[in-house]
C-alpha beads as a LAMMPS data file, in Angstrom:
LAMMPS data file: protein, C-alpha beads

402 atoms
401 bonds

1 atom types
1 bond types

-500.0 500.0 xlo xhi
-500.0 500.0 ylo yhi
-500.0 500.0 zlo zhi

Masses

1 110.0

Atoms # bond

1 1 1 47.355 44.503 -173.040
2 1 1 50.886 44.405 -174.428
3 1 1 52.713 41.160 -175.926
4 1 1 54.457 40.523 -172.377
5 1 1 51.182 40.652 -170.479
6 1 1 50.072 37.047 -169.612
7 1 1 46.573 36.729 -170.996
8 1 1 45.553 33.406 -168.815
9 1 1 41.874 33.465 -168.035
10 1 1 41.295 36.969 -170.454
11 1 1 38.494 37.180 -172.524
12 1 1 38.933 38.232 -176.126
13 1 1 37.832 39.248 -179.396
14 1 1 39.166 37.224 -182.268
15 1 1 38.402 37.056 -185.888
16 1 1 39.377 33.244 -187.122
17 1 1 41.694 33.196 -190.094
18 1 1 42.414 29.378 -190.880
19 1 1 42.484 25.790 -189.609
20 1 1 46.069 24.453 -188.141
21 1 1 46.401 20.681 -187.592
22 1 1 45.381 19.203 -184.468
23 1 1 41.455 20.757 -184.777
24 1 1 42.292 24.084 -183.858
25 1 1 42.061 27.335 -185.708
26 1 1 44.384 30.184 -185.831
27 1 1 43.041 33.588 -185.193
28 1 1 45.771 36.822 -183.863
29 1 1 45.636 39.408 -181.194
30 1 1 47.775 42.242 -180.602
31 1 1 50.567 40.716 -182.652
32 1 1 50.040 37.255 -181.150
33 1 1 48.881 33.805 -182.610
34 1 1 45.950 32.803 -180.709
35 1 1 44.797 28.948 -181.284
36 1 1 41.476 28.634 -180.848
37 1 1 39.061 25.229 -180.481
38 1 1 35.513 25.142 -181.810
39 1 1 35.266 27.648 -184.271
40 1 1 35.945 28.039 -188.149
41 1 1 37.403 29.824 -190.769
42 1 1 35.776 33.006 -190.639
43 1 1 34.384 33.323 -187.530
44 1 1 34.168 36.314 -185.092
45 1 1 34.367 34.819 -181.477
46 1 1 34.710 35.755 -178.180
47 1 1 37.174 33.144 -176.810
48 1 1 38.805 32.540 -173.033
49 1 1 42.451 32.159 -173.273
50 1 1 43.432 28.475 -171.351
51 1 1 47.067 28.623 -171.945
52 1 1 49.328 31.254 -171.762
53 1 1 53.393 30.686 -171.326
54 1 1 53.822 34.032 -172.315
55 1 1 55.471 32.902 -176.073
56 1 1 54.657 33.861 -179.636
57 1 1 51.202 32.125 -178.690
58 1 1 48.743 31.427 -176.563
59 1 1 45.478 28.855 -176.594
60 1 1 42.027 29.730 -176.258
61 1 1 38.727 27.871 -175.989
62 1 1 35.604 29.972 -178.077
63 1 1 32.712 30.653 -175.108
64 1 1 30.324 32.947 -178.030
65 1 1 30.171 32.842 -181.150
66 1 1 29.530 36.517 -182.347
67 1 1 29.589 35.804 -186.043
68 1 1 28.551 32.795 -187.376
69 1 1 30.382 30.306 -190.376
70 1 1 27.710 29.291 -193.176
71 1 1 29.303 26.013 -192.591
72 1 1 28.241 26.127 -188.808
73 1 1 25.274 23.415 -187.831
74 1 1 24.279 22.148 -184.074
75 1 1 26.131 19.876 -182.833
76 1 1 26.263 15.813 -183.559
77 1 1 26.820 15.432 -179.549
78 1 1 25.155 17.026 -177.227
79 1 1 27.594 15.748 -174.343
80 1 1 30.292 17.398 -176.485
81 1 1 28.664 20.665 -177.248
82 1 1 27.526 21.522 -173.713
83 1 1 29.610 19.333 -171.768
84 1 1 33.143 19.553 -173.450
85 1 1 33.501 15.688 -174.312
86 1 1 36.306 14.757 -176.576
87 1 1 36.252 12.786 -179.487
88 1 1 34.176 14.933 -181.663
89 1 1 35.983 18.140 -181.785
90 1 1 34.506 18.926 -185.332
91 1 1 31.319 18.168 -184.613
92 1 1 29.632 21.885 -185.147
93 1 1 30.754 21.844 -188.526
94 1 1 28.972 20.531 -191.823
95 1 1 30.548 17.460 -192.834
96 1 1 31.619 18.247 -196.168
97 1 1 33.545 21.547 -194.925
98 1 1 34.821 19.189 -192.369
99 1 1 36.628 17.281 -195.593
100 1 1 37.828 20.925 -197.175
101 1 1 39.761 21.942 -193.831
102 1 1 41.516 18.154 -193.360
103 1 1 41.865 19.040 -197.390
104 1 1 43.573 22.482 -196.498
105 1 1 45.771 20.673 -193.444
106 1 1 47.188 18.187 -195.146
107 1 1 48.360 20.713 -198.575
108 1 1 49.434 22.975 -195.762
109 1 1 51.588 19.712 -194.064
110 1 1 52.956 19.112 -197.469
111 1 1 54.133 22.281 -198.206
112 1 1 55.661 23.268 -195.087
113 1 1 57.154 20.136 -193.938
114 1 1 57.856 17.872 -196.870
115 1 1 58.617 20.642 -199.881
116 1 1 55.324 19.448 -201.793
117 1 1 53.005 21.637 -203.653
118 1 1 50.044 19.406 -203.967
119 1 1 46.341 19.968 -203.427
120 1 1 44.657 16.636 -202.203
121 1 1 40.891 16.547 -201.160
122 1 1 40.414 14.384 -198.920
123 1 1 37.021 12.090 -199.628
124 1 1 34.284 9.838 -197.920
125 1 1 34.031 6.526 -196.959
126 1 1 31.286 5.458 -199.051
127 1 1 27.399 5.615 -197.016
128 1 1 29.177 8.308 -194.466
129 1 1 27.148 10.994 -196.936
130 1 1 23.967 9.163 -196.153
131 1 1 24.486 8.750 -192.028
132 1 1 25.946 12.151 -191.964
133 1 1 29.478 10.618 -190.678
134 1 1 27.850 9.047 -187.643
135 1 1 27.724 5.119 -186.214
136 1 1 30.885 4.273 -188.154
137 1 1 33.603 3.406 -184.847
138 1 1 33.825 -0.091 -184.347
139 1 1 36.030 0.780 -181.541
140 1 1 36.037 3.366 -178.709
141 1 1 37.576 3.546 -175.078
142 1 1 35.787 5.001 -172.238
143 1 1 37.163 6.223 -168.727
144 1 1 35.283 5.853 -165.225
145 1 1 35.459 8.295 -162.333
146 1 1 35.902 7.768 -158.792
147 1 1 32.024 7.146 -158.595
148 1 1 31.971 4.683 -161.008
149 1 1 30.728 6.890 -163.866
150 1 1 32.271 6.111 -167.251
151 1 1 32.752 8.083 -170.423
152 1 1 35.684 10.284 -172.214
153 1 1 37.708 12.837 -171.044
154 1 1 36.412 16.313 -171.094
155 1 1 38.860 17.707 -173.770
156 1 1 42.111 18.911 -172.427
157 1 1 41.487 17.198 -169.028
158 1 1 40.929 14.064 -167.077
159 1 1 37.525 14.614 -166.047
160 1 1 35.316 12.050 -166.983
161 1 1 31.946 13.658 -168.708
162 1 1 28.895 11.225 -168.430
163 1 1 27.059 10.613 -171.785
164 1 1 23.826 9.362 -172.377
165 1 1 24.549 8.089 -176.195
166 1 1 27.758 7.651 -178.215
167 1 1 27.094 8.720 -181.748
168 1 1 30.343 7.901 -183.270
169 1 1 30.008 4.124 -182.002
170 1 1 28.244 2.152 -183.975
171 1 1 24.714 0.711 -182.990
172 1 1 26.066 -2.756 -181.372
173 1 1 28.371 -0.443 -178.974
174 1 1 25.372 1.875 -177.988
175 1 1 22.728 -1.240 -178.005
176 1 1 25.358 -2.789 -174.622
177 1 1 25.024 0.342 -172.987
178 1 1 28.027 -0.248 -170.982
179 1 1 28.104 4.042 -171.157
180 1 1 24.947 3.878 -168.800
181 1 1 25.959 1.004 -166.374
182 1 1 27.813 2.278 -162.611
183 1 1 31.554 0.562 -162.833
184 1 1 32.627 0.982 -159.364
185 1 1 36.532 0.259 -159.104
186 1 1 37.294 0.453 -162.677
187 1 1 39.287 2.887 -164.649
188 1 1 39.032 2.099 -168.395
189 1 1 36.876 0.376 -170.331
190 1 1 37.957 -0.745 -174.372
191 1 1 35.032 -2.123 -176.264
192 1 1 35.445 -3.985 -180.203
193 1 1 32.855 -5.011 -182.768
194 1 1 33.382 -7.280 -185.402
195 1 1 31.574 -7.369 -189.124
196 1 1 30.878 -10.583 -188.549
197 1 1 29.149 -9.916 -184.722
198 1 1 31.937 -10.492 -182.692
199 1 1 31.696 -8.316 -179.837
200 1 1 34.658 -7.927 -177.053
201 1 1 35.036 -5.575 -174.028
202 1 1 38.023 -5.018 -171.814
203 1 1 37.708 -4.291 -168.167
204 1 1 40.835 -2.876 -166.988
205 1 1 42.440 -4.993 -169.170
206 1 1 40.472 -7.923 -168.468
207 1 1 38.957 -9.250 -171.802
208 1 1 35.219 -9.789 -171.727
209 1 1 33.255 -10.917 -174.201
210 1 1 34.527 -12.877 -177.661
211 1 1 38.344 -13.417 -177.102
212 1 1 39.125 -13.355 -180.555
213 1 1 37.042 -11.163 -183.137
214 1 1 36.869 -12.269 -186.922
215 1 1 37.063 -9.313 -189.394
216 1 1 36.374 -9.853 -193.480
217 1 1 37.983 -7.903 -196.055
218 1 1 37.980 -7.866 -200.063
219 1 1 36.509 -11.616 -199.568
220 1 1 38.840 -12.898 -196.579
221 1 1 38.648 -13.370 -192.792
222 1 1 40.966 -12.608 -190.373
223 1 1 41.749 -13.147 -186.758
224 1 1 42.423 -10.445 -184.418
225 1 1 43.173 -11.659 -181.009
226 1 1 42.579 -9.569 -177.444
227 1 1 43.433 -6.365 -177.784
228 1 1 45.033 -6.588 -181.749
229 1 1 44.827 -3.882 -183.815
230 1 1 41.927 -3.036 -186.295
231 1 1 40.796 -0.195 -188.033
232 1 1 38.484 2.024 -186.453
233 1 1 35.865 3.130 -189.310
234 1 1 33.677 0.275 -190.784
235 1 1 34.755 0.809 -194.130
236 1 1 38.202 1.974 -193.573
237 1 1 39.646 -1.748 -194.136
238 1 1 38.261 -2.916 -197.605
239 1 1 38.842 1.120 -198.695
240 1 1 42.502 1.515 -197.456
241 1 1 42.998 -2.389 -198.800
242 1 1 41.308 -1.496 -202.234
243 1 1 43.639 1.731 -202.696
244 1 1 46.927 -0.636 -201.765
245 1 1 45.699 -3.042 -204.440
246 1 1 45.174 0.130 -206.891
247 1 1 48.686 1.663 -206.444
248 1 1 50.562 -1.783 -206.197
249 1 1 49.959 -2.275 -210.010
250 1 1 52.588 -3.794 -211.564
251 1 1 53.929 -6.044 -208.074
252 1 1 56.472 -8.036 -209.087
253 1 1 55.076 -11.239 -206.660
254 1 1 58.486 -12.645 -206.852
255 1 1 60.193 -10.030 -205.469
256 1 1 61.615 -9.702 -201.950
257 1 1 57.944 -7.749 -200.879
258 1 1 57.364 -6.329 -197.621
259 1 1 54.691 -5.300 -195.814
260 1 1 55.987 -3.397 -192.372
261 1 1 53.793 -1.826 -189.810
262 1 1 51.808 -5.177 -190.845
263 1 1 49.217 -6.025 -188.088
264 1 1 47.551 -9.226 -188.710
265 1 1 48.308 -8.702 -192.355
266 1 1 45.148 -6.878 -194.184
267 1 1 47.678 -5.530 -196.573
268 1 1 49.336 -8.546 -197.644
269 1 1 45.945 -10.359 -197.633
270 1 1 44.423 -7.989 -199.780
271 1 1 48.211 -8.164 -202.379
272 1 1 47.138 -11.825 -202.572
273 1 1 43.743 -11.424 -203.660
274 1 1 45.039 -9.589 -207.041
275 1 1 48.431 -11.064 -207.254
276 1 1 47.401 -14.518 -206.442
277 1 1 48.706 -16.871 -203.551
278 1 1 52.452 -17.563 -205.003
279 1 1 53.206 -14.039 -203.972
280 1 1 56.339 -13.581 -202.073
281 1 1 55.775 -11.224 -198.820
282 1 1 56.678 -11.122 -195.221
283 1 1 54.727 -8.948 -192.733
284 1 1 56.878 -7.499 -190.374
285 1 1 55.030 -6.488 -186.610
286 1 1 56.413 -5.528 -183.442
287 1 1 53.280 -7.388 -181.249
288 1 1 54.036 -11.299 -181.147
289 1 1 49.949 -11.179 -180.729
290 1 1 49.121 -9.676 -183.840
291 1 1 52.302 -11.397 -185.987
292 1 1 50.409 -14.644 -184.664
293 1 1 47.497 -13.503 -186.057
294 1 1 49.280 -13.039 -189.417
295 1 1 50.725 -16.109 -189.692
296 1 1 47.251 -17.720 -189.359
297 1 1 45.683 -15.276 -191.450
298 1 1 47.794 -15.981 -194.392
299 1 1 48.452 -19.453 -193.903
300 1 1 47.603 -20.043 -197.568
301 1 1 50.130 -17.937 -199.108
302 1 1 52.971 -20.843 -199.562
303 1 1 55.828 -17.825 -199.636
304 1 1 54.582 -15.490 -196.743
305 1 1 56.437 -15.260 -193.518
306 1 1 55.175 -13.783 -191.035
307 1 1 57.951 -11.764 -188.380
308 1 1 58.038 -10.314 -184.936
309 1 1 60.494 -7.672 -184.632
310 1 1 60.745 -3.875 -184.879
311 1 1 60.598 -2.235 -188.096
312 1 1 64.029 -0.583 -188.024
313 1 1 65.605 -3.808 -186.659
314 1 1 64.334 -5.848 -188.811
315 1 1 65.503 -3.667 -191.975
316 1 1 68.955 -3.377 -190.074
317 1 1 69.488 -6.768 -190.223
318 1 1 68.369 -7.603 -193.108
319 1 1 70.691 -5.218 -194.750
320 1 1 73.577 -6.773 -192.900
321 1 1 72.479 -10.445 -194.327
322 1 1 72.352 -8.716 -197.610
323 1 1 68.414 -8.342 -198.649
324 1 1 68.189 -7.568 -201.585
325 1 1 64.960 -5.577 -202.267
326 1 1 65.568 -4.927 -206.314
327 1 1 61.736 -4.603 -208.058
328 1 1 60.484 -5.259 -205.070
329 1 1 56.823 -3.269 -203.404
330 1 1 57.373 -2.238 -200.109
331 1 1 54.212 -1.924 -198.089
332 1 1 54.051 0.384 -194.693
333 1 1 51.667 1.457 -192.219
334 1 1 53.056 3.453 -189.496
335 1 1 52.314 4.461 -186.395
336 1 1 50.947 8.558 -185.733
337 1 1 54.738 9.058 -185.169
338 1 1 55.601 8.168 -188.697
339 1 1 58.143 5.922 -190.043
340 1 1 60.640 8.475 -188.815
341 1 1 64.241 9.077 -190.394
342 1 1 65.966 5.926 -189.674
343 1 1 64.138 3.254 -191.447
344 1 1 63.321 5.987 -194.070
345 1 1 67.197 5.784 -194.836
346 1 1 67.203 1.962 -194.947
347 1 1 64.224 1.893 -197.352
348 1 1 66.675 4.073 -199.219
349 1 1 69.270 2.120 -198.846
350 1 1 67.595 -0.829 -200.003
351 1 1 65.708 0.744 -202.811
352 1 1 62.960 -0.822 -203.338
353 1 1 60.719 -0.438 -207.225
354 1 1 57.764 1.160 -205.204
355 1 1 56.808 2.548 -201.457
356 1 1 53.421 2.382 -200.636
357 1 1 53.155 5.004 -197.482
358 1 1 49.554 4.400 -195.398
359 1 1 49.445 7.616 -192.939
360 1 1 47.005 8.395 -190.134
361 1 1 48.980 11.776 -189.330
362 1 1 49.910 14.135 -192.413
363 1 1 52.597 15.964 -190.730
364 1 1 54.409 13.084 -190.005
365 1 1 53.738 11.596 -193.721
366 1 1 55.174 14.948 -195.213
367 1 1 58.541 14.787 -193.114
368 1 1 59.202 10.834 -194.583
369 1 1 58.248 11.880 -198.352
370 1 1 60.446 14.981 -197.990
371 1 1 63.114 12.443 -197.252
372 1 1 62.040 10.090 -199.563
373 1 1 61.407 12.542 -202.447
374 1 1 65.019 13.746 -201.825
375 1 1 66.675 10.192 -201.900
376 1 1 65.584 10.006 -205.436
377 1 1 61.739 8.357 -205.063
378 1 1 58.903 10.267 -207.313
379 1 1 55.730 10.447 -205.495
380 1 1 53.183 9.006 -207.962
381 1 1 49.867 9.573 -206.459
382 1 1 48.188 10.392 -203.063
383 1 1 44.900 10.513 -201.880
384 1 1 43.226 11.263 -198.500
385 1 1 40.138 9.630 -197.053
386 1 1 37.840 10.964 -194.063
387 1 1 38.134 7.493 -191.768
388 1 1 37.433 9.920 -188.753
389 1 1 33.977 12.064 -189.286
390 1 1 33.483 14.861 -186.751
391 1 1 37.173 14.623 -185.700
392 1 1 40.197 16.481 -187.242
393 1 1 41.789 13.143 -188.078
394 1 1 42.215 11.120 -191.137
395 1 1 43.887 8.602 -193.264
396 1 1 46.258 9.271 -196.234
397 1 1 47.773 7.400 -198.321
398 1 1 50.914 7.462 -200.903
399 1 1 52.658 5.574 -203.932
400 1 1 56.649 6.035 -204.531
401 1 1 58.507 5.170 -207.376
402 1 1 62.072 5.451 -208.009

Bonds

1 1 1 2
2 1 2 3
3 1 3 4
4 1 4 5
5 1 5 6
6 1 6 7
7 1 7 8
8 1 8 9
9 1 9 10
10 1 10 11
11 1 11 12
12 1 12 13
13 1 13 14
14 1 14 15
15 1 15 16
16 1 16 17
17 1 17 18
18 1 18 19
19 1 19 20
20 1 20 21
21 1 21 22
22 1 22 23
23 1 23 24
24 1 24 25
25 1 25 26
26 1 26 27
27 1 27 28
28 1 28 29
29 1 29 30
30 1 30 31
31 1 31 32
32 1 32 33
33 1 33 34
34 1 34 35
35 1 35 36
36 1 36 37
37 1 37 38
38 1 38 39
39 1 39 40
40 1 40 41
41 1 41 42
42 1 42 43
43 1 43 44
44 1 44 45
45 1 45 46
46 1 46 47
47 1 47 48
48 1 48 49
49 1 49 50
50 1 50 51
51 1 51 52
52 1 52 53
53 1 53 54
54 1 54 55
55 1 55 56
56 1 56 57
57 1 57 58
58 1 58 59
59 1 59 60
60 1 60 61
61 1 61 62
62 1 62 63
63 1 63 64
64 1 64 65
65 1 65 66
66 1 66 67
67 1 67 68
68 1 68 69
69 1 69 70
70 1 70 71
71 1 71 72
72 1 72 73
73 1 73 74
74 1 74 75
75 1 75 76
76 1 76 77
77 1 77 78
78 1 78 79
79 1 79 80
80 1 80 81
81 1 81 82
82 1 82 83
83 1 83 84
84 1 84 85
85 1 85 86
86 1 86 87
87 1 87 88
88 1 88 89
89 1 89 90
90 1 90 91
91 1 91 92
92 1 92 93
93 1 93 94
94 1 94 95
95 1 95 96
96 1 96 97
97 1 97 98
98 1 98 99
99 1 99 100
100 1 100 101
101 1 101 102
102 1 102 103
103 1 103 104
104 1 104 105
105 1 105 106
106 1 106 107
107 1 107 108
108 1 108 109
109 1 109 110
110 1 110 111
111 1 111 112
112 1 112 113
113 1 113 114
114 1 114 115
115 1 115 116
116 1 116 117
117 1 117 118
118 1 118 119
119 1 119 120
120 1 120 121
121 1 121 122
122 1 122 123
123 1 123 124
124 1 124 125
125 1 125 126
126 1 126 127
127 1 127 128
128 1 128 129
129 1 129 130
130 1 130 131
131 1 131 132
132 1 132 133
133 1 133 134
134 1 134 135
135 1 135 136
136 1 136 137
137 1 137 138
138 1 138 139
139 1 139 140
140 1 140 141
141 1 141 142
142 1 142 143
143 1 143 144
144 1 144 145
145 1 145 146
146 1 146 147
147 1 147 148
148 1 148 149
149 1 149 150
150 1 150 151
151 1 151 152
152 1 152 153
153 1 153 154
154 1 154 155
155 1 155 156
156 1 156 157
157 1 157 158
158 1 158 159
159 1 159 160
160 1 160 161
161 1 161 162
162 1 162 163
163 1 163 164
164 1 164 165
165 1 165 166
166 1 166 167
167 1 167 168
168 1 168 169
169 1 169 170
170 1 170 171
171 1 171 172
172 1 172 173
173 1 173 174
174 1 174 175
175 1 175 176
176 1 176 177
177 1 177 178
178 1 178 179
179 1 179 180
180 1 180 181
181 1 181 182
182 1 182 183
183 1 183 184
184 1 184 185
185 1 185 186
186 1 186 187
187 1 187 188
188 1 188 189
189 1 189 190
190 1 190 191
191 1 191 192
192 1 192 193
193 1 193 194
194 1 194 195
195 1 195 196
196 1 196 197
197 1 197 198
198 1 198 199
199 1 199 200
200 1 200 201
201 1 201 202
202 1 202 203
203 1 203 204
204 1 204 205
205 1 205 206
206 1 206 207
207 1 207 208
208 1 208 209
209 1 209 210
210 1 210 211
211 1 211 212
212 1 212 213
213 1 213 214
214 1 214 215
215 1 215 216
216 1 216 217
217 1 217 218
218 1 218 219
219 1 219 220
220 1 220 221
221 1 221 222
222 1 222 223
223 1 223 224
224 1 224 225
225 1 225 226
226 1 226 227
227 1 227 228
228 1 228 229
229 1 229 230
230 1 230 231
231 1 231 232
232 1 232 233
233 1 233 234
234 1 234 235
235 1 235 236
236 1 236 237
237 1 237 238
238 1 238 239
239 1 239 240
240 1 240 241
241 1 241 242
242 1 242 243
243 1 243 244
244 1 244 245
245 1 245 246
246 1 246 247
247 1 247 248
248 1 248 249
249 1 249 250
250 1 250 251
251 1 251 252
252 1 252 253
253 1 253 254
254 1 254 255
255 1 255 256
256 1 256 257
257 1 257 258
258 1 258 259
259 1 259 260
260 1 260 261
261 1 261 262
262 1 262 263
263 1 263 264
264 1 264 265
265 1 265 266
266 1 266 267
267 1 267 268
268 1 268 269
269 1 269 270
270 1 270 271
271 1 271 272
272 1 272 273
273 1 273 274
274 1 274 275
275 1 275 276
276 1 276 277
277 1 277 278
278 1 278 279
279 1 279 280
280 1 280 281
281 1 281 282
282 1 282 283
283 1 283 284
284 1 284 285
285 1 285 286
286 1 286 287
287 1 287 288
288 1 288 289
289 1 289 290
290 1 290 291
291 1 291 292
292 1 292 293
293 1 293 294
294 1 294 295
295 1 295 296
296 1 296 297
297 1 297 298
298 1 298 299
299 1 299 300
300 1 300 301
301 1 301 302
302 1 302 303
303 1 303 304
304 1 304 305
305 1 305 306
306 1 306 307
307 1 307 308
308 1 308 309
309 1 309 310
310 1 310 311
311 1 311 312
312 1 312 313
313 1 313 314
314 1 314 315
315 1 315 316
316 1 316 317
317 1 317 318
318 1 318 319
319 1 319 320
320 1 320 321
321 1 321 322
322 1 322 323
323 1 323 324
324 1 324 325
325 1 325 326
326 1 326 327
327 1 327 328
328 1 328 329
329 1 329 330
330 1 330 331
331 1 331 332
332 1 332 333
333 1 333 334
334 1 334 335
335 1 335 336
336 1 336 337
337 1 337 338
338 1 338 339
339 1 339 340
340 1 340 341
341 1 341 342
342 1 342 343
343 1 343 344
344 1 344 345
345 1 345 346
346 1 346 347
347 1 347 348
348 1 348 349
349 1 349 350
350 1 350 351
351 1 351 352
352 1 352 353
353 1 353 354
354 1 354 355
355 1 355 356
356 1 356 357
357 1 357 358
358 1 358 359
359 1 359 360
360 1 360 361
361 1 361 362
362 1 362 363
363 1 363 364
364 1 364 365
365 1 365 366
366 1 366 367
367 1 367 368
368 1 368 369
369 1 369 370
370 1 370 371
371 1 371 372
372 1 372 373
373 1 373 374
374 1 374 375
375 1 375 376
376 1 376 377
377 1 377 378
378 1 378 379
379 1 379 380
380 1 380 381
381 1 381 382
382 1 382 383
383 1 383 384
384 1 384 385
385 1 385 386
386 1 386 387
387 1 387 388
388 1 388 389
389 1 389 390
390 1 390 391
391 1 391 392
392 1 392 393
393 1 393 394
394 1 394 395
395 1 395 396
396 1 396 397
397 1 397 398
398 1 398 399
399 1 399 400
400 1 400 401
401 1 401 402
């Protein structure tokens, strides 16, 4: 074969150098990059090429594996492992060695899209050691087929792969067995769980079940109505709110303090728990649902507000009305996308005394600190935390100061 040849459907030979973000691995062939799914570092495979648009690369999906990784154990899903469900896409692979290739992604992220040099191991929630990083989602999605037949996606498809147990979910998901039941005329199916029992399913959008759920955190409650947004890992809440508290020493609570990307306000809640209920902070939430929710949520902060709007508009206009943001905290959660350039600029127009950056996606996080780190903010500290066991995903997060 020769560079121009179109390798779709070839088998291959491919030793596996390193991990890339997005759970793949990167092996080469004949001058090419070849990504490759379900392997590891050091890994002689024989692999089926899936994608080829005759580029600098191609994809390719191991079918052997000719030399095994240490780090290789069976598989936490047998639906996964035989049948190609998503969802679990790291699942062959010792947990711990799971953490030291997110580890590796996100220094890699750093360095080549934000200008870092940083090593940052990325740790447990605390008890995933002692379940092996299983029953920890609190929420999961499942599709139905034509026949009625619900479960994920087989990876990289639309095919719906029956499963007879969901060992991510955690045991009140797998105890309704809604995975087992015949849904004739449905397509999706979102279930919820609640620390405090709620339970809540949506049918095609239809809510079943509790309408709101009540979640606790660092000692308070808070309402998520149908279909608000929660994090997924049992822990991941009082963790990521613990770490916010951590880096947010010093909070001036009189400041103008915002908390953006703010949900039902876990982040501010959490602020008011060490700074006390004086503290001056709005939450600002594109869903009118969950901005609701805030506004309940922290009724007993006498200087919170609670707004609706998009991040980016919000920040425009409150430049134009002259918000002033001088020793102030800023607080924001992003979407996967990131914060993106344009309200990275007005944080740096405003200039706030700190940034605290909460990431689910490090290459996006590295492009906003790049920007950040070049408008004059030091990065102070950053730590990483395996909120998604078995996947390639997890949660980082990061303290700015000017």
């Amino acid at each position: 074969m020769t560079k121009t040849e179109n390798w779709q459907g070839t088998e291959i030979e491919l030793d596996i150098e390193k991990v890339a973000h997005g759970g793949i691995f990167v092996a080469r062939h004949q001058g090419r990059v070849v990504f490759v799914s379900h392997t590891a570092p050091g890994e002689k495979v024989r692999a089926r090429v899936f994608e080829d648009k005759g580029g600098s690369f191609c994809r390719a999906e191991t079918i052997a594996v000719l030399d095994a990784s240490g780090s290789r154990v069976p598989h936490i899903w047998k639906e996964a492992d035989r049948l190609g469900a998503g969802g679990a896409e790291f699942g062959h692979l010792k947990l711990e060695y799971q953490r030291k290739l997110k580890s590796e992604v996100l220094t890699e992220s750093l360095s080549r899209m934000g200008g870092i040099e940083r090593e940052v191991l990325v740790m447990p929630v605390p008890g995933d050691e002692i379940t092996n990083g299983l029953g920890y989602r609190t929420r999961i999605q499942l599709h139905v087929s034509e026949e009625g037949v619900a479960g994920p996606y087989k990876e990289r498809t639309h095919e719906v792969v029956p499963v007879k147990s969901l060992p991510l979910a955690v045991p009140e998901i797998n105890e309704l067995g809604i995975h087992l039941k015949n849904w004739q005329d449905v397509k999706r199916i979102e279930i919820s769980t609640a620390s405090t029992g709620g339970v809540q399913w949506f049918i095609d959008k239809k809510v079943k079940g509790d309408k709101k759920l009540v979640e606790r955190a660092l000692g308070r409650s808070f309402r998520i109505s149908s279909g608000g947004f929660w994090q997924v890992h049992r822990g991941a809440a009082e963790l990521l709110a613990q770490e916010v508290i951590q880096m947010a020493e010093g909070l001036d609570p009189a400041a103008n303090n915002l908390d953006l990307y703010g949900g039902v306000g876990l982040f501010s809640g959490a602020l008011a728990t060490k700074f006390g209920k004086t503290l001056n902070i709005t939450t600002v939430e594109s869903s009118k649902v969950a901005t609701a929710d805030a506004s309940a949520n922290l009724v007993d902060l006498g200087k919170h507000k609670a707004v609706s709007a998009p991040v980016e508009g919000f920040l425009k206009a409150q430049i134009k009305q002259g918000l002033v943001l001088e020793g102030a905290t800023v607080v924001l959660d992003p979407p996967r996308a990131g914060a993106g350039k344009a309200v990275i600029d007005q944080l740096l127009f405003l200039r706030p005394a700190k940034i605290i950056y909460v990431a689910c996606d490090p290459v996006s996080l590295a492009r906003d600190l790049k920007v950040l780190v070049a408008g004059g903010y030091r990065l102070e500290e950053l730590k990483a935390f395996d909120l998604f066991p078995h996947t390639h995903h997890f949660e980082s997060i990061a303290s700015l100061v000017l």
